[in-house]
N, C-alpha and C positions, 0 to 999 in steps of 0.2 A: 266682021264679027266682033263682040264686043269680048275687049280683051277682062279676065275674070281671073283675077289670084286668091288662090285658095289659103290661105292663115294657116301659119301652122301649128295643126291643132296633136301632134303628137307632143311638141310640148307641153299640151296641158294637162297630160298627165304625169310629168313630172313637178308635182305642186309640194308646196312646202308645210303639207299637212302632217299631226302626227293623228296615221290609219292605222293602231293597235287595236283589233278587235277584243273588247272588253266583253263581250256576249255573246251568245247565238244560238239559232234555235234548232234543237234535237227533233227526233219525232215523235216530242210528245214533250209537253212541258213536267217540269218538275214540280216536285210538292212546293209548296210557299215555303219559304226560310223564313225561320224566326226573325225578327226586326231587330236591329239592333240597339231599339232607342234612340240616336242620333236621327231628329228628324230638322228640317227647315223650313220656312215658312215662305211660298210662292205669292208675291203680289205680281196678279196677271189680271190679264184683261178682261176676264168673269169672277174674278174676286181674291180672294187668298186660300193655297192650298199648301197642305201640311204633306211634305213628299220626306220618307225616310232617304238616311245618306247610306253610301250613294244607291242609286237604283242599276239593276243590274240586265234587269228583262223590261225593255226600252220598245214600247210601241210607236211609232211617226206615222202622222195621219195626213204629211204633205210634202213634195219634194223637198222643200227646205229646210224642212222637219231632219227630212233622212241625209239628204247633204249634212248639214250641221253638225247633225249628231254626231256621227262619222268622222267628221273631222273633228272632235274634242276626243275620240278615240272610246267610241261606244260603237258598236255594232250592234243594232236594233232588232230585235228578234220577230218586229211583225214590222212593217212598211205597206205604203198602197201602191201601187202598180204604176211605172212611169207614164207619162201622156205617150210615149214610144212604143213600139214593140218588143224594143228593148233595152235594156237599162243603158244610160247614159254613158259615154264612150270615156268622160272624165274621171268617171265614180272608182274606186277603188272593188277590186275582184271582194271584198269581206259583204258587198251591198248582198250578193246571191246567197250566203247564210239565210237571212230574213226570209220568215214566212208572209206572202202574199195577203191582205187582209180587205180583199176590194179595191175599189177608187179614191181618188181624193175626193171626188163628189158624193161617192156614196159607200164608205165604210163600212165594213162585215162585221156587227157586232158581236154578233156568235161566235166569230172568228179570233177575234182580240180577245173577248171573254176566254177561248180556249186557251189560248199564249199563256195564262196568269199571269200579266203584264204588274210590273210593281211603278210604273209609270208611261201614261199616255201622252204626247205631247201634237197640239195640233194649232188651229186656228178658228178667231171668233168667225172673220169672213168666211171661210168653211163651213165651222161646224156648231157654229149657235145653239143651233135647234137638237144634236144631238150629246150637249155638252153633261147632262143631267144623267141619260143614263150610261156614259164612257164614265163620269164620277164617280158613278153604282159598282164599275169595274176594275177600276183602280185610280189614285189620283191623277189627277186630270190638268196640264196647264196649257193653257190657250194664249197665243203674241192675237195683236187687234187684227193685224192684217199681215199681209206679206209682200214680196216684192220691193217697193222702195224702201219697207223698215226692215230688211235684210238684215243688218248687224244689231241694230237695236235688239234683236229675235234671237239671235246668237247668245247675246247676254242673258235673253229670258231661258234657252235651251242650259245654258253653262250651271246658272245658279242651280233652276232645279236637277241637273245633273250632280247637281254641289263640286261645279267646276270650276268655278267662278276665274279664278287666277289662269286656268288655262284660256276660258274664253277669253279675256282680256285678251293674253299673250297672242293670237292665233288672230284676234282683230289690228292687235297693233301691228303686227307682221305684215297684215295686208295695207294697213294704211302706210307704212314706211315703204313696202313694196309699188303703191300706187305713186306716193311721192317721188319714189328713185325713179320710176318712167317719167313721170312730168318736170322732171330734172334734166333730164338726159333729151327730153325734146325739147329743152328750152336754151340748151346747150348745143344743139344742132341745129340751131334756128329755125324749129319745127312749134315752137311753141302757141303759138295765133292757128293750128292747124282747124279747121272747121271740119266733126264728123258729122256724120248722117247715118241715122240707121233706120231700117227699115226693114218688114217681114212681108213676103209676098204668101198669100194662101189663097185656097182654088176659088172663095166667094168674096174674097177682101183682099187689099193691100194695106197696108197698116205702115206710119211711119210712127218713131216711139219716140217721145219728148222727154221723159221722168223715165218711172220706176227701175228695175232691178237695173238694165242694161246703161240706162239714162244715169244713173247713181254709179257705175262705177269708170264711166266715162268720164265725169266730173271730180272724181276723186282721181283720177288720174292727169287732173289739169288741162282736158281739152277742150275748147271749146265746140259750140256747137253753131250750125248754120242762123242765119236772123229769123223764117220761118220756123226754127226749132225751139228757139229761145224761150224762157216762160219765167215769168215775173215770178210769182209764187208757186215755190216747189214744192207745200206741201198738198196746196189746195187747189194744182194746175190739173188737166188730165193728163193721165200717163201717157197714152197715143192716142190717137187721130187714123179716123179712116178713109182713104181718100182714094177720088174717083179719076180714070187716068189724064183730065185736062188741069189737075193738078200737081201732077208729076214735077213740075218745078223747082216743087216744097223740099224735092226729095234729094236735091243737091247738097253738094259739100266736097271740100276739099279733097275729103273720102268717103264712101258711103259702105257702109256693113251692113251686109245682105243677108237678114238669115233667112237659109231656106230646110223643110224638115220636110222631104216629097215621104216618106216614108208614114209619117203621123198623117198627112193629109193628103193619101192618094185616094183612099176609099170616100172622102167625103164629098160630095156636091155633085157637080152635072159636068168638071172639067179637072184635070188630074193639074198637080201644081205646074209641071214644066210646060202645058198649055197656055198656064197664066203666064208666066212668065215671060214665054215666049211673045206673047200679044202684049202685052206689057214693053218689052223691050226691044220690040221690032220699030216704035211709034217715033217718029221726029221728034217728039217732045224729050224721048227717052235719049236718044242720039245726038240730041245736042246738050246732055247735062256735062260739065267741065270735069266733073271724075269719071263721067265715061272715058270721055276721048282722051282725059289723059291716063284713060287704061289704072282707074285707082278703085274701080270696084272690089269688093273682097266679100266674097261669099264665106259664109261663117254657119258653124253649128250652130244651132239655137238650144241644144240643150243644155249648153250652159251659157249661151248669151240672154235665154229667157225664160225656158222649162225647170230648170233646176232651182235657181231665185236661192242659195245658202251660198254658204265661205267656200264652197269647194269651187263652185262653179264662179265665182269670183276670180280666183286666182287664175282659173283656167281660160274665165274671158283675159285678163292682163296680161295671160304668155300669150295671147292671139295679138295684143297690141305691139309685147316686146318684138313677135315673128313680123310684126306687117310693117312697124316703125324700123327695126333694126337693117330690114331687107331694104326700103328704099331708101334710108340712109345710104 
């Protein structure tokens, strides 16, 4: 049987965010407060928007949205509903304040509108198409995309929170924290370690080159397998989906397995641990070099992929410090 260490993820909720909830939603929103005249000027990715300081009734129209926010120490009064059934196991207990406002794919306008939200924060890939009338409802700022420009995003969430110096502080935090791991494996002569990561789901297997997972892997100084490798990181694909006589790709010195049976048991024609199992029963699989030396490591995906903000960052790097510290 293939031997499977589970990361540990109770560490990752001891992350080094400040989670003061600055908001939250009652049953029933309150009249508008007067403005206080302090307003700033948002250059985002649908143009420039004028957001009074600070805002205090905080809508997130994306997980990263509502990660980030949250750890600048806003608690959003509307949020969209996780890819899960239920909110991510990293998130701090302040997410369940938040009133429920739809999907990330398809946001309750009528819902947000009831909030009186004094600032909407979401995405162009998103929300393009519905950026005009959330504008109608309150200022509106849009990052281009999400996932690999996770911090980039950070910065756009901070300013127009008129946070600006915290987000800084809470990105450098993470970058000196990623450094101290790529430190300490380079110090243990783990530093050449080649990972692999990969998501099995009931109609796909997917191995991930880039984005969110892919970017803090690299900021943690590991390298990655030669099938993983990608010349241009901004213009590469994130992942690749691959059928199982390519299962070779999917080596590394360690491979990070996220699995989420929970999001994808109701979809498709075979429940996740079918896949797997067919998957992992195969010669091909049994002879990869992090099998047999027993370096699989099954991981959450709700913050190795679903989450995509700073929270779920720090919370994938105490999975590295648990998995790195352990075989040390």
């Amino acid at each position: 049987m293939t031997l499977r260490r589970r990361a540990g993820l109770a560490l990752a909720l001891a992350l080094p965010l400040a989670l003061t909830a600055c908001a939250s939603s009652g049953d029933a929103a309150p009249a508008a407060e007067e403005p206080s005249g302090d307003t700033v000027s948002i250059a985002h990715a649908m143009g420039e928007t004028e957001v009074a300081c600070t805002p205090e009734r905080v809508v997130t129209l994306g997980q990263g949205e509502t990660d980030s926010t949250i750890a600048l120490g806003v608690t959003p009064v509307g949020v969209v509903s996780p890819w899960t059934d239920d909110w991510y196991e990293y998130l701090p207990d302040e997410v369940e304040q938040a009133e429920v406002v739809g999907t990330e794919i398809e946001p309750d306008l009528e819902a947000i509108a009831a909030l009186q939200p004094d600032l909407i924060l979401g995405s162009k890939l998103r929300h393009e198409a519905l950026y005009d009338q959330l504008s109608q409802i309150a200022p509106t700022v849009f990052t281009e995309t999400i996932g690999v420009a996770w911090k980039e995003n950070v910065g756009t969430y901070a300013e127009a929170l008129c946070l600006e110096d915290e987000g800084e502080r809470i990105v450098a935090d993470y970058q000196e924290r990623a450094a101290e791991i790529g430190q300490a494996l380079d110090t243990a002569g783990q530093g050449d370690t080649e990972v692999s990561i990969i998501r099995f789901m009931p109609d796909q297997v997917r191995i991930y080159l880039t984005g969110f997972p892919g970017s803090v892997i690299r900021d943690a100084g590991l390298e990655r397998p030669e099938p993983q490798r990608v010349e241009d990181w901004e213009a590469s694909e994130q992942l690749i989906e691959i059928s199982e006589e390519r299962i070779p790709e999917m080596d590394g010195d360690v491979i990070f397995e996220m699995v989420s049976a929970e999001h994808y048991a109701q979809q498709g024609t075979q429940t996740i641990d079918e896949q797997i199992e067919r998957w992992t029963s195969t010669d091909l699989w049994q002879g990869l070099s992090a099998v047999q030396a027993g370096d699989v490591v099954v991981v959450d995906e709700s913050h190795w992929n679903l989450g995509g903000g700073i929270g779920a960052a720090n919370a994938l790097l105490a999975d590295l410090e648990a998995h790195f510290a352990d075989a040390a």
